[in-house]
C-alpha positions as CSV (number, residue, x, y, z in Angstrom):
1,X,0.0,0.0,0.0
2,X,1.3,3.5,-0.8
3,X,2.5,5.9,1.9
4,X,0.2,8.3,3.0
5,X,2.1,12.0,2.2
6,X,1.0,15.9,2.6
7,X,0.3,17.2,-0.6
8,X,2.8,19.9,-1.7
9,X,1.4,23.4,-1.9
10,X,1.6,23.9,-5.7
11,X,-1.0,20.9,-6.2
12,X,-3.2,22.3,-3.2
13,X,-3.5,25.4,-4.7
14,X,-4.4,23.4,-8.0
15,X,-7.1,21.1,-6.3
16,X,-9.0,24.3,-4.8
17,X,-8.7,26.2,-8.2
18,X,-10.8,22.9,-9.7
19,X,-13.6,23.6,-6.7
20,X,-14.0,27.5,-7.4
21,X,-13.1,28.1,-11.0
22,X,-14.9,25.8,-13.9
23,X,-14.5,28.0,-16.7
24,X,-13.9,31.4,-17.6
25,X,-17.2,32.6,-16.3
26,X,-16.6,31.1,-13.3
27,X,-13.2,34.1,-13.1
28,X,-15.7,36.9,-14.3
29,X,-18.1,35.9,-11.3
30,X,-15.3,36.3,-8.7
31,X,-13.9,39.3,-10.0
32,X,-16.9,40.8,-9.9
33,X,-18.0,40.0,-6.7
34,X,-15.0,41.6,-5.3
35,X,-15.9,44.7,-7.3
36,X,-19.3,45.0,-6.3
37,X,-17.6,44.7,-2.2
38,X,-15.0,47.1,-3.3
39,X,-18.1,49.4,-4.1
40,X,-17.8,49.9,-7.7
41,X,-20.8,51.3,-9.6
42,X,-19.3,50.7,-13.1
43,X,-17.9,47.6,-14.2
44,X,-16.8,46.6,-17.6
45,X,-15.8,43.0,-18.7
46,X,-13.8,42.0,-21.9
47,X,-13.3,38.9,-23.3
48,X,-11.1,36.9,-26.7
49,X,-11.8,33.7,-27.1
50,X,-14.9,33.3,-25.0
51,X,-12.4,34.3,-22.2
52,X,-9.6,31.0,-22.8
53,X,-7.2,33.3,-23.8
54,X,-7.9,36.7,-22.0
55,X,-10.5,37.9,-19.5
56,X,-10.3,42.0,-18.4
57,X,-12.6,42.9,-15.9
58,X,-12.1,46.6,-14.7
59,X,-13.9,48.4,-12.0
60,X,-13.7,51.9,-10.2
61,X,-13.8,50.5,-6.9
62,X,-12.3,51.5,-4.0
63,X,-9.0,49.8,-5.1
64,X,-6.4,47.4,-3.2
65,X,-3.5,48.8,-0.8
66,X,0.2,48.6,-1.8
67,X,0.7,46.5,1.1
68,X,-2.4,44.6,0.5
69,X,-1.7,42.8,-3.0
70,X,0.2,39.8,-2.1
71,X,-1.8,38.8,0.6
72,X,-4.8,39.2,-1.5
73,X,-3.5,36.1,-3.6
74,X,-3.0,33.8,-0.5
75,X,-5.5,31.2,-0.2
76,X,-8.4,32.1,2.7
77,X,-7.0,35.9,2.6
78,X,-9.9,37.9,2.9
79,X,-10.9,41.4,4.1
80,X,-14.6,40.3,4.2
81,X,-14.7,38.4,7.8
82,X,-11.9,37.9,10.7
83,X,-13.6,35.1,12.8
84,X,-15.9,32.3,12.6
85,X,-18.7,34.2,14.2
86,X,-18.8,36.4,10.9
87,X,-19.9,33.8,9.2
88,X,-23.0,34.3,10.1
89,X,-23.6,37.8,9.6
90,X,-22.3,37.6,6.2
91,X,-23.5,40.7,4.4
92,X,-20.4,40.9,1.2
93,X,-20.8,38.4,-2.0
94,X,-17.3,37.4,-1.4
95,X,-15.5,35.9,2.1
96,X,-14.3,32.6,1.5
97,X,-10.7,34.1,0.3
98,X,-10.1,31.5,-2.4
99,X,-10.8,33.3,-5.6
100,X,-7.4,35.1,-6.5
101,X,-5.2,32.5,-5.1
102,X,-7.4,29.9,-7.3
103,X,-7.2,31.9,-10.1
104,X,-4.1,32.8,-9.9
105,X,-3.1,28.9,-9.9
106,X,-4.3,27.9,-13.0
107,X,-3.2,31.6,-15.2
108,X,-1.0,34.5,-15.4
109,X,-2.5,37.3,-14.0
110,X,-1.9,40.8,-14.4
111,X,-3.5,43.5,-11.8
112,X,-3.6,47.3,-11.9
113,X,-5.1,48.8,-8.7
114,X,-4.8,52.4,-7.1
115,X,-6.5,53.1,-4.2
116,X,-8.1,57.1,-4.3
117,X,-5.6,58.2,-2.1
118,X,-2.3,57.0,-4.1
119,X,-0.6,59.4,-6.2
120,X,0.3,56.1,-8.3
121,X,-1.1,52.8,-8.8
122,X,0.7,49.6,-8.8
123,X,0.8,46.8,-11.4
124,X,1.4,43.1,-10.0
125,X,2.0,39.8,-12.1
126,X,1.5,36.5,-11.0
127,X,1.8,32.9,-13.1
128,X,0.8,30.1,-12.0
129,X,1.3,31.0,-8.2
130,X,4.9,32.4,-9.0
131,X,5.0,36.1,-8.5
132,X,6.6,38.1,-11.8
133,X,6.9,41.8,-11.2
134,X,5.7,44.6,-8.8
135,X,6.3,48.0,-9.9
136,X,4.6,51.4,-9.3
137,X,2.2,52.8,-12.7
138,X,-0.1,55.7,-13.4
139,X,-3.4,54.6,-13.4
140,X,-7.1,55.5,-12.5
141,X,-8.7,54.4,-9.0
142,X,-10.1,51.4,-9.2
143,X,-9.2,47.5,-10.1
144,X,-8.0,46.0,-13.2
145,X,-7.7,42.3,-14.0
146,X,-6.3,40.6,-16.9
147,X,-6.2,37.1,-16.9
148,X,-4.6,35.1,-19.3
149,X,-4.4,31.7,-20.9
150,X,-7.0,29.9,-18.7
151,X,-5.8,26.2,-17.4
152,X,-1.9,27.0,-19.1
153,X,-0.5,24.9,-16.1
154,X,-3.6,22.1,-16.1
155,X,-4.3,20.7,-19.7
156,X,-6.4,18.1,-18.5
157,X,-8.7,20.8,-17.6
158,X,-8.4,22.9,-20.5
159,X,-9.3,20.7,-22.5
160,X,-12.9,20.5,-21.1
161,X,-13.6,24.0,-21.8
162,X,-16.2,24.2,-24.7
163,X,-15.9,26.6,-27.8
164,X,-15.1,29.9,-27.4
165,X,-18.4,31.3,-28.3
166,X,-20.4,28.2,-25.7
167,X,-17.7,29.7,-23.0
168,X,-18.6,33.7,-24.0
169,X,-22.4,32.5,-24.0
170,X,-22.0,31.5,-20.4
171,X,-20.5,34.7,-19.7
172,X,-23.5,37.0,-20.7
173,X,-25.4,34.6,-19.1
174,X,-24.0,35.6,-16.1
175,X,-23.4,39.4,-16.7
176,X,-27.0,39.5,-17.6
177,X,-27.9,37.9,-13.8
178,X,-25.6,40.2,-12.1
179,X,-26.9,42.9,-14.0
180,X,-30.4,42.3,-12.8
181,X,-29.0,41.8,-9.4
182,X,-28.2,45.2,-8.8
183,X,-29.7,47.8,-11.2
184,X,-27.6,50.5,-9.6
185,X,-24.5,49.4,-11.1
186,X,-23.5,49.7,-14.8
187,X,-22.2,47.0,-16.3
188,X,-20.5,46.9,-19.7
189,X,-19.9,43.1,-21.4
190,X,-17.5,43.3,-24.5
191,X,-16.7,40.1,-26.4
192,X,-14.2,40.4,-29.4
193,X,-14.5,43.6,-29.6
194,X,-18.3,43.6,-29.6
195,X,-20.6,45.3,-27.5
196,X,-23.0,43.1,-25.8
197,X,-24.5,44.3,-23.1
198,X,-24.4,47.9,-21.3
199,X,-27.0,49.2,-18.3
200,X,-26.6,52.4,-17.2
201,X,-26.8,51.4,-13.2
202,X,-29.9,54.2,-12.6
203,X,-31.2,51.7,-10.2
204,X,-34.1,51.1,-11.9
205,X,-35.0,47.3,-12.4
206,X,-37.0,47.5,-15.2
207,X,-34.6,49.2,-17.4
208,X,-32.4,46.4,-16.8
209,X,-34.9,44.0,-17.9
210,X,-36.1,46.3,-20.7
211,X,-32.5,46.1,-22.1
212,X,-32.1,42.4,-21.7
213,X,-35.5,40.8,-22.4
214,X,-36.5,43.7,-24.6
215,X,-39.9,44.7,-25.4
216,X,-42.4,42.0,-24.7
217,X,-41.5,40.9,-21.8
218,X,-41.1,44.1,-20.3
219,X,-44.7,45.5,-21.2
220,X,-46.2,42.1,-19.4
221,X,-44.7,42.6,-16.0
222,X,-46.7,42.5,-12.5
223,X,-45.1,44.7,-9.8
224,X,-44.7,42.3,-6.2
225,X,-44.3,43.8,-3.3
226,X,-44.6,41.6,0.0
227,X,-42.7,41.3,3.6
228,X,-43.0,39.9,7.1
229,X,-40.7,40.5,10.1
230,X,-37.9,38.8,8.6
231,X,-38.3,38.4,5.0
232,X,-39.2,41.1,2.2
233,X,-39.4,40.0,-1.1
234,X,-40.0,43.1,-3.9
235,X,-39.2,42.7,-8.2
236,X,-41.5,41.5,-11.0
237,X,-43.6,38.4,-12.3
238,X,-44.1,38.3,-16.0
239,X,-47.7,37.7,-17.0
240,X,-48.7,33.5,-17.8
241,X,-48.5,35.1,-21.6
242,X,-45.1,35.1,-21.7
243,X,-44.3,31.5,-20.3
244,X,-41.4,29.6,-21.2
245,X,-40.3,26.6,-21.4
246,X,-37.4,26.2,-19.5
247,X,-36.8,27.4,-16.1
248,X,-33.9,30.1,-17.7
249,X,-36.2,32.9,-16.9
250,X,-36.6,32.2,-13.5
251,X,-34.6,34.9,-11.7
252,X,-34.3,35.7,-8.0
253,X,-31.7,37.0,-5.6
254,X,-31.3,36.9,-2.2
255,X,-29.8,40.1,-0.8
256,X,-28.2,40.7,-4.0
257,X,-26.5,37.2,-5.0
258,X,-27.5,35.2,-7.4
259,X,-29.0,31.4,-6.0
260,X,-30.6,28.3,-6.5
261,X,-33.3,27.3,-4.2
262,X,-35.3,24.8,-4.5
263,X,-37.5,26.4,-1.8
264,X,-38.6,29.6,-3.9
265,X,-38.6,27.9,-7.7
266,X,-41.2,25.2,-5.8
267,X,-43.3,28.4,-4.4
268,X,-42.8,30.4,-7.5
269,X,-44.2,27.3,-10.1
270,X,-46.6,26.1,-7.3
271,X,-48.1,30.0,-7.3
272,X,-48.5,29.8,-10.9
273,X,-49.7,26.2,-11.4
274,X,-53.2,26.9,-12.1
275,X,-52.2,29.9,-15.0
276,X,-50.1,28.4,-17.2
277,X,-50.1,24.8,-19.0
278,X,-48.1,21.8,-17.8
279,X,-44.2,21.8,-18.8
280,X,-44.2,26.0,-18.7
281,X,-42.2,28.1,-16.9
282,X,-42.6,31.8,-15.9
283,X,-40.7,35.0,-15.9
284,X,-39.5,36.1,-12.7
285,X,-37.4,38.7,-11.5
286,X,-37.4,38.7,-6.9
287,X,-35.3,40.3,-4.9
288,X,-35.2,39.3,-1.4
289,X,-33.9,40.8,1.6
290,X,-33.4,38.3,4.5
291,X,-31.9,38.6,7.6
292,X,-28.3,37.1,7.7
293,X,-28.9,35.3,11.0
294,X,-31.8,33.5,9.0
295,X,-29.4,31.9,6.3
296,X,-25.9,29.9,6.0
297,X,-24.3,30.8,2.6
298,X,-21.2,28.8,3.8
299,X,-22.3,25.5,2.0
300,X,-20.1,25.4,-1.5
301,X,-17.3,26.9,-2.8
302,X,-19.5,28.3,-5.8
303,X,-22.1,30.1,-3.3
304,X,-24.8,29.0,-5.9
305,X,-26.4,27.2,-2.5
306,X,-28.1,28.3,0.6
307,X,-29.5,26.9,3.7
308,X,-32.6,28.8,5.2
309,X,-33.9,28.4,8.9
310,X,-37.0,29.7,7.6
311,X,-38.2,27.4,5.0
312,X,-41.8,27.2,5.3
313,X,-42.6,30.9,5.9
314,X,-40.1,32.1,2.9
315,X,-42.5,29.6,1.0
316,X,-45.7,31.0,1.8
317,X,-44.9,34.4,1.3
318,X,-43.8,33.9,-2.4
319,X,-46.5,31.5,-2.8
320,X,-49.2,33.5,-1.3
321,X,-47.7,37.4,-2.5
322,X,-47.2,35.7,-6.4
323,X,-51.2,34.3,-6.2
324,X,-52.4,37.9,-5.2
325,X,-50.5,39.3,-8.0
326,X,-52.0,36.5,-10.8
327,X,-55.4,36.9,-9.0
328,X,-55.4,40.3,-11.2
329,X,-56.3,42.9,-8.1
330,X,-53.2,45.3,-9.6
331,X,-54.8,44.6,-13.2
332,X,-58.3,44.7,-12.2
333,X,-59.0,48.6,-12.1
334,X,-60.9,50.2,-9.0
335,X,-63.6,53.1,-9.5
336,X,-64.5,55.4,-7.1
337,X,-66.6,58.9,-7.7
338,X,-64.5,62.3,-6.8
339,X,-66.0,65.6,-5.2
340,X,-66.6,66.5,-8.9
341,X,-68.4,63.5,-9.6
342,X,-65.5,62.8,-12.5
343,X,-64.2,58.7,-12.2
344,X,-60.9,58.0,-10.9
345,X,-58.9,55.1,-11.8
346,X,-56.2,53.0,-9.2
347,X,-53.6,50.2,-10.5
């Protein structure tokens, strides 16, 4: 039987890069996550070659201290908590402290930060893990990342990665979620030199969705509105008339990141069972705002996943605050005769 060894920390750093990054969207969601803690309110993202060969994300966020950079590329180097107890009061998109070091693994990576109070910025190259250069530049607050050449170090996972267009699909697929996920931030997607996306981060929702889902869906919206003591849920349904049928379209976000819940997609689809025909899926954008005590986001590298202590009353309030929109009482209008005897009309 073979002796039982400790890994070396080259192929550690390797194993956790395989649990955090997937693919090049998987590098754009990270970066951007950071950006959105860092308080950016523009963010742009470039890609060539779906993102294989070079991803750019740059944002006017509050920037990284000199002192600061390295450390940001050890594994479980965070500024997000300090202690276990802050794990569960979670309010940042980030905290585990993997992303740069995983990234940084598997790519070379080239960052240009200044914080607003430097006269300079400074530009930092790593590859593979090894640092290359450190030196002082002129450049505007904020954060840029360039990553290049995607699994350089790991062919057995590069060669996984799909097409370059499947790879910049997935990317807008994602830009387009983060994008609804907070309205007050703009967010420019480029891919080979194309434009594909571009919000102007007004803060108003259904811009967003206006600009992604254009027309149509946009004129066939239902306003929802609902809250308890601990939950508040507030967005738009689409109308049964604009079903689909896939479950793409079901969007919801729980104070402002981007899930999978089994909990709210039952409620949503169980609140719409009796308006749309079998196999259809609706239109949904939800934001929810829930208290942190109330959840555990510390469940997967990904943070795709969360564990409520709340299940059943999250359940009913979709359910039942979804039904009262379908039930048509914003749609139905109420008359009621003024002082001057002239109608007035409430949606």
């Amino acid at each position: 039987m073979s002796k039982i060894q400790v890994l070396d920390q080259n192929t550690i750093n390797k194993i956790a890069a395989g649990e955090v990054i997937e693919r090049p969207a998987s590098v754009v969601k990270e970066l951007i996550e950071n950006a959105i803690d860092a308080g950016a309110t523009a963010i742009a993202v470039e890609l060539k070659d779906g993102g294989i060969s070079l991803v750019r994300v740059t944002d006017n966020g509050s920037g990284i201290e000199k002192e600061d950079i390295r450390n940001a590329f050890l594994r479980h180097s965070t500024s997000k908590i300090k202690s276990v107890e802050d794990l569960f009061t979670i309010t940042s998109l980030g905290f585990r402290g993997e992303a740069l070091s995983s990234i940084a693994a598997i790519s070379q990576v080239e960052l240009i930060t200044k914080v607003k109070s430097g006269l300079t910025g400074i530009r930092y190259s790593i590859e593979g893990g090894s640092d290359k250069s450190f030196e002082e530049i002129g450049s505007p607050d904020g954060t840029t990342f360039l990553v290049r050449n995607l699994f350089f170090n790991t062919p057995a996972r590069r060669k996984f990665l799909k097409s370059s267009s499947t790879e910049a699909a997935h990317v807008g697929d994602l830009l387009e979620k983060l994008a609804l996920s907070h309205p007050n931030i703009s967010f420019k997607f480029i891919n080979n030199n194309q434009i594909k996306l571009h919000t102007s981060g007004n803060n108003q929702l259904k811009d967003v969705i206006y600009g992604i889902y254009g027309r149509e869906i946009t004129s066939n919206l239902i306003p929802i509105l609902a809250n308890n003591e601990s939950i508040k849920v507030q967005g738009f349904i689409g109308k049964p008339i604009i079903a689909r049928g896939n479950r793409s379209y079901e969007n919801y976000y729980i104070n402002g990141r981007y899930v999978k819940s089994a909990v709210i997609g039952q409620a949503i689809e169980d609140a719409y069972k009796t308006y749309m025909p079998q196999h259809k899926y609706p239109f949904t954008v939800l934001h929810f705002t829930i208290n942190s005590d109330l959840l555990d986001i510390n469940v997967h590298p990904t943070k795709m996943e969360l564990r409520f202590k709340n299940k059943e009353e999250l359940y009913l309030l979709v359910s039942n605050s979804i039904k009262d929109a379908l039930s048509g009482k914003e749609l139905i209008p109420t008359v009621t005769l003024g002082s001057n005897n002239e109608q007035n009309y409430y949606w």
